[in-house]
C-alpha positions as CSV (number, residue, x, y, z in Angstrom):
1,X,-9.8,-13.3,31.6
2,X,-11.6,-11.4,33.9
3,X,-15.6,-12.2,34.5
4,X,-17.2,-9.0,34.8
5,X,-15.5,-5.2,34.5
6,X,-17.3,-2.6,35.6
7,X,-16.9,1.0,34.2
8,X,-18.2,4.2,35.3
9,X,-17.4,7.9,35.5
10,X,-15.2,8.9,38.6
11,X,-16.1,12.4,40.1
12,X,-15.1,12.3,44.0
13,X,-11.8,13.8,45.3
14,X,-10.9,9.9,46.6
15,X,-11.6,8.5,43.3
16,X,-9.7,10.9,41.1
17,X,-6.7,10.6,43.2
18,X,-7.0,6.9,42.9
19,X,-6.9,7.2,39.4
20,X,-4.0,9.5,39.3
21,X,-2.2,7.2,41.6
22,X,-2.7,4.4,38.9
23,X,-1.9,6.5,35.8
24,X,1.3,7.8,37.8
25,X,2.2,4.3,38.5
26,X,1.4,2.9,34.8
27,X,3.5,5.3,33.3
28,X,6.8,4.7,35.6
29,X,6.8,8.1,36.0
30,X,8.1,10.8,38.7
31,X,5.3,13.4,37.9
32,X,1.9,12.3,37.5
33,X,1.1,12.1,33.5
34,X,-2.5,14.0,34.4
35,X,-1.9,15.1,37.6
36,X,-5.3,15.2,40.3
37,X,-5.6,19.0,39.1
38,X,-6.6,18.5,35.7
39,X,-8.4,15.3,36.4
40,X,-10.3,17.2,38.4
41,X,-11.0,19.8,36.1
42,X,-12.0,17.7,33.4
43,X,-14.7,15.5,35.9
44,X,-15.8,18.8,36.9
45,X,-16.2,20.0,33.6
46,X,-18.1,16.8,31.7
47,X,-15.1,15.6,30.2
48,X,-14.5,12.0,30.2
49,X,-13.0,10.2,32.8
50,X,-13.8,6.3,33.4
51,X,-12.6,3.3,36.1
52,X,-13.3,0.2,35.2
53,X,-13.2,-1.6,38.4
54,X,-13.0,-5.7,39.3
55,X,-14.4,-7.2,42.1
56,X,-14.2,-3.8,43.5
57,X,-10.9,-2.7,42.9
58,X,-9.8,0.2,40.9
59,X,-8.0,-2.1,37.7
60,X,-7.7,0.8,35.1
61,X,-8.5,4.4,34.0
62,X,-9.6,6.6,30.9
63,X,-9.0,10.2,30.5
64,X,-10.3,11.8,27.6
65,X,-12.1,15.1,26.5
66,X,-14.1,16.4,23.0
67,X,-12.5,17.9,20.5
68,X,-12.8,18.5,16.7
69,X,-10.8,18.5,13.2
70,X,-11.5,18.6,10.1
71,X,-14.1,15.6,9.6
72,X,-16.5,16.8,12.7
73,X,-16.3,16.1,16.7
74,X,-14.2,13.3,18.2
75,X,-13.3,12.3,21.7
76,X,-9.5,12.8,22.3
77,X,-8.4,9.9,24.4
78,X,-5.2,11.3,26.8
79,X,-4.7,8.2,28.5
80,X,-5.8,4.7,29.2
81,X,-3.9,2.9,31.8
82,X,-4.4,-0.6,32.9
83,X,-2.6,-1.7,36.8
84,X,-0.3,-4.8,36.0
85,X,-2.1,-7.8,37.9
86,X,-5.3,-6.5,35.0
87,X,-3.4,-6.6,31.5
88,X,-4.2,-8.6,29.4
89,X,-7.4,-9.7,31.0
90,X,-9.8,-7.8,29.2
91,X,-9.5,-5.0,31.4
92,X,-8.3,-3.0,28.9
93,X,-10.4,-4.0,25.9
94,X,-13.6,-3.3,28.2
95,X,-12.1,0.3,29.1
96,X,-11.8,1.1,25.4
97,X,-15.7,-0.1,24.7
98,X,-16.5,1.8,27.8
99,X,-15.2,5.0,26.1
100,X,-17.2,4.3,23.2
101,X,-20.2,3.3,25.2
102,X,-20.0,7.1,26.8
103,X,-19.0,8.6,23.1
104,X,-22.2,7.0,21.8
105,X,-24.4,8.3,23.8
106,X,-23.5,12.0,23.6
107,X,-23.3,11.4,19.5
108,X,-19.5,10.7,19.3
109,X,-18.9,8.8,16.4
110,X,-15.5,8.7,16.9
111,X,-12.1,8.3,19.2
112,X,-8.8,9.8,18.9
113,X,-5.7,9.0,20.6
114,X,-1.6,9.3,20.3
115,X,0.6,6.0,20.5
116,X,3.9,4.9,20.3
117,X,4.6,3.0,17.0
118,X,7.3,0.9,18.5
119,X,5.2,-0.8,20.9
120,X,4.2,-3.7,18.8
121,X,1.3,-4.8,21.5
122,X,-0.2,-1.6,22.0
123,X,-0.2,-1.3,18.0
124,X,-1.7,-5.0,17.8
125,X,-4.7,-3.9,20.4
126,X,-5.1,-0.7,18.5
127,X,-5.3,-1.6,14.7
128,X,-5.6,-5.6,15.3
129,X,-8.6,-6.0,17.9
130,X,-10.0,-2.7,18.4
131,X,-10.0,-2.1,14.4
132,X,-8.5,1.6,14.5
133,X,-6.6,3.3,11.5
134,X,-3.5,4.8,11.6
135,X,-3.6,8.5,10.1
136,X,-0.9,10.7,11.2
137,X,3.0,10.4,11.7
138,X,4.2,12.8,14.7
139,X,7.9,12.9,14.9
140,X,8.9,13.7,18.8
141,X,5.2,14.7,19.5
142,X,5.3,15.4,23.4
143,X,8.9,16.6,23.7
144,X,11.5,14.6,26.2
145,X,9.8,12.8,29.0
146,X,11.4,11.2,32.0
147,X,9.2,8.2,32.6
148,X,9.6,4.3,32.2
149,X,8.2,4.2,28.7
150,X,10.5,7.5,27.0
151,X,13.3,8.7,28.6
152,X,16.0,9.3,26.5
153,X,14.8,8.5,23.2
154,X,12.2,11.1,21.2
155,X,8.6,11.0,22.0
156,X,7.4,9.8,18.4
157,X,3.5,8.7,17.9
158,X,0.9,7.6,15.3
159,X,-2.4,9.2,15.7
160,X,-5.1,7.0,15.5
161,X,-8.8,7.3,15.0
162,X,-11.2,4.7,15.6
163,X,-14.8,5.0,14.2
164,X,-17.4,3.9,15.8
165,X,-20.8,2.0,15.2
166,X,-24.3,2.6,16.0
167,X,-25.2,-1.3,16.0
168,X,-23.7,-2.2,19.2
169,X,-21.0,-4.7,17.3
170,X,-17.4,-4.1,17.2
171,X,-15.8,-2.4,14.5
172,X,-14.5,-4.5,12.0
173,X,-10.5,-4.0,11.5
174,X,-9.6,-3.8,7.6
175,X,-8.6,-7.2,5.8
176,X,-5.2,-7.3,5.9
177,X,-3.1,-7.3,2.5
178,X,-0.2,-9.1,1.4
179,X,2.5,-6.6,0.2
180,X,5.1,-7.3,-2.1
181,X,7.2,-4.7,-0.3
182,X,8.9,-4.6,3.1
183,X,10.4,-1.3,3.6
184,X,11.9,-2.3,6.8
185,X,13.4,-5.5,7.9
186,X,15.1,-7.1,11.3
187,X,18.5,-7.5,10.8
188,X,21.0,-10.7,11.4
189,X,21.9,-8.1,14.5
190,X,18.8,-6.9,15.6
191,X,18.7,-3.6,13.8
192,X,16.8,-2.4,11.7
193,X,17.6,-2.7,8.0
194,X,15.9,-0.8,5.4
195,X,14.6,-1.2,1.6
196,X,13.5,1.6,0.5
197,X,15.2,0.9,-3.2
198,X,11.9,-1.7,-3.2
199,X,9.1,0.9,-2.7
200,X,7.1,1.6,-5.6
201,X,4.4,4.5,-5.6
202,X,1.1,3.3,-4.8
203,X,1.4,-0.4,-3.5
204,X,0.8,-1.4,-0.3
205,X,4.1,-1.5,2.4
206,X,4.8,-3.9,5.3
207,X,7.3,-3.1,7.8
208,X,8.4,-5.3,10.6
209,X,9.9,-4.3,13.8
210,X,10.8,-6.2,16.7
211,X,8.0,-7.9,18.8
212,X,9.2,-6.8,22.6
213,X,11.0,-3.5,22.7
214,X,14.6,-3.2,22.7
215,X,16.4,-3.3,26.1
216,X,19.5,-1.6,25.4
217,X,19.0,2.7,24.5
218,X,21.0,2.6,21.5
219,X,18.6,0.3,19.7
220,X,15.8,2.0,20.4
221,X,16.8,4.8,18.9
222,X,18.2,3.7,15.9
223,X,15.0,1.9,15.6
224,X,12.9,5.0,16.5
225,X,14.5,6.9,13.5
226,X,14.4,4.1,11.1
227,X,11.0,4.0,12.0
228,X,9.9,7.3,11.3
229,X,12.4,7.1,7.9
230,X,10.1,4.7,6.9
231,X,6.5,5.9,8.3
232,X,6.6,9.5,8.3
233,X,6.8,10.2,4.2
234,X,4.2,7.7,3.7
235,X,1.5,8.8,6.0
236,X,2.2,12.7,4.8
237,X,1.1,11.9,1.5
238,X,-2.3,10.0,2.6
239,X,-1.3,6.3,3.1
240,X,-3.0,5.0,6.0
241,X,-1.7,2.3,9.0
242,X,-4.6,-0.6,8.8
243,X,-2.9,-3.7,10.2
244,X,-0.4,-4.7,13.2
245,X,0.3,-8.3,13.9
246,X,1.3,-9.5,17.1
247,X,4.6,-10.4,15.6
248,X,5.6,-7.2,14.8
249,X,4.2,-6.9,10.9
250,X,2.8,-3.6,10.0
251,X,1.2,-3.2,6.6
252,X,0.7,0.5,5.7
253,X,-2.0,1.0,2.4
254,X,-2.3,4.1,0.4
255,X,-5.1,6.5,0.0
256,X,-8.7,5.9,-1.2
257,X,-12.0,6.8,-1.5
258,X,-12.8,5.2,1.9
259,X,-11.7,7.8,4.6
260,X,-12.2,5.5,7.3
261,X,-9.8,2.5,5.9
């Protein structure tokens, strides 16, 4: 774990294209996911956009800008990227409290952002640590992309908002249930396997999926649709994603009177 990270807005040309060069990178990508333009635009224009830097050195970047919905303002999150030699030192988890740090303080209560349900440690950092909810099922939200993280296989995401606190403590992620269902299983072969003859109206669903991504493209996509098989109908009618273990256990709970968990 990293000592100190420090995070601040970017706003010179050097800077932004620094950050650009590290998203680009992240990503595996052959066109920058927010190329210097936009960047640009959005430091020029008071959006957000953070480095958190170590010992000097650019080690990750934030992109976001305000929106609203439905419950009030939020803070859209595009993209947090952490450079390799930085994950999973606490660069990343610093990042995300700087974006609430700068949400805070401008009256933000709260963070949106898109992720990719089938990538068990970004959903463990989300839901587990962080203490985010999933809200939304988005079946092939960007579209094909041709980068290291989505080529060939549909762009699917969970939308997730994470509310904030005025007390300067984290948020608290939700107790995590025990369901008596599992909707969706690993198979003997690695595939997914589904129960959906189980599922009973109102109780509380864990899915499992496989820890580390599948290598081979076939497998991902058969898990991608089994995936959203399995997640899409439930979060349409209200049920919210509140837990992701590190071992690939989701647990999905329906609605209630609490509209945060």
């Amino acid at each position: 774990m990293v000592t100190e990270v420090h995070i601040r807005e970017l706003a010179d040309t050097k800077e932004l294209q620094a950050a650009t060069a590290l998203i680009t990178k992240v990503w595996q990508a052959e066109n920058p996911p927010v190329p210097f333009t936009f960047m640009r635009a959005l430091s020029q224009a008071g959006a957000q956009v953070l480095g958190g830097y170590v010992e000097g050195r650019l080690a990750g970047v934030a992109v976001g800008f305000q929106g609203r919905d439905a419950q009030g303002s939020l803070l859209h999150s595009h993209a947090v990227g952490v450079d390799e030699p930085w994950r999973g030192t606490g660069v990343g988890r610093a990042i995300k409290f700087g974006q609430r740090d700068w949400c805070l303080e401008r009256g933000i209560k709260r963070i949106a952002w898109t992720f990719d349900p089938l990538r068990v440690h970004n959903a463990y950092f989300n839901l587990g640590r962080l203490g985010a909810v999933g809200v939304s099922y988005h079946a092939d939200f960007y579209g094909p992309m041709n980068d290291g993280f989505n080529r060939g296989i549909p762009t699917d995401r969970v939308l997730a908002h994470w509310y904030l606190t005025q007390d300067g403590t984290s948020p608290t992620p939700c107790a995590a249930p025990s369901p008596d269902v599992t909707l969706l299983d690993i198979g003997d072969d690695g595939w997914p396997t589904s129960n959906a003859a189980t599922f009973r109206s109102g109780a509380d669903v864990r899915l499992r999926v496989p820890p580390t991504p599948p290598a081979d493209p076939p497998t991902v996509l058969r898990w991608r649709l089994a995936l959203r098989e399995a997640m899409e109908p439930l979060m349409h009618t209200g049920y919210r994603w509140t837990t992701a273990a590190a071992d690939g256990t989701y647990v999905l709970t329906p609605p209630t009177e609490d509209a945060q968990h």
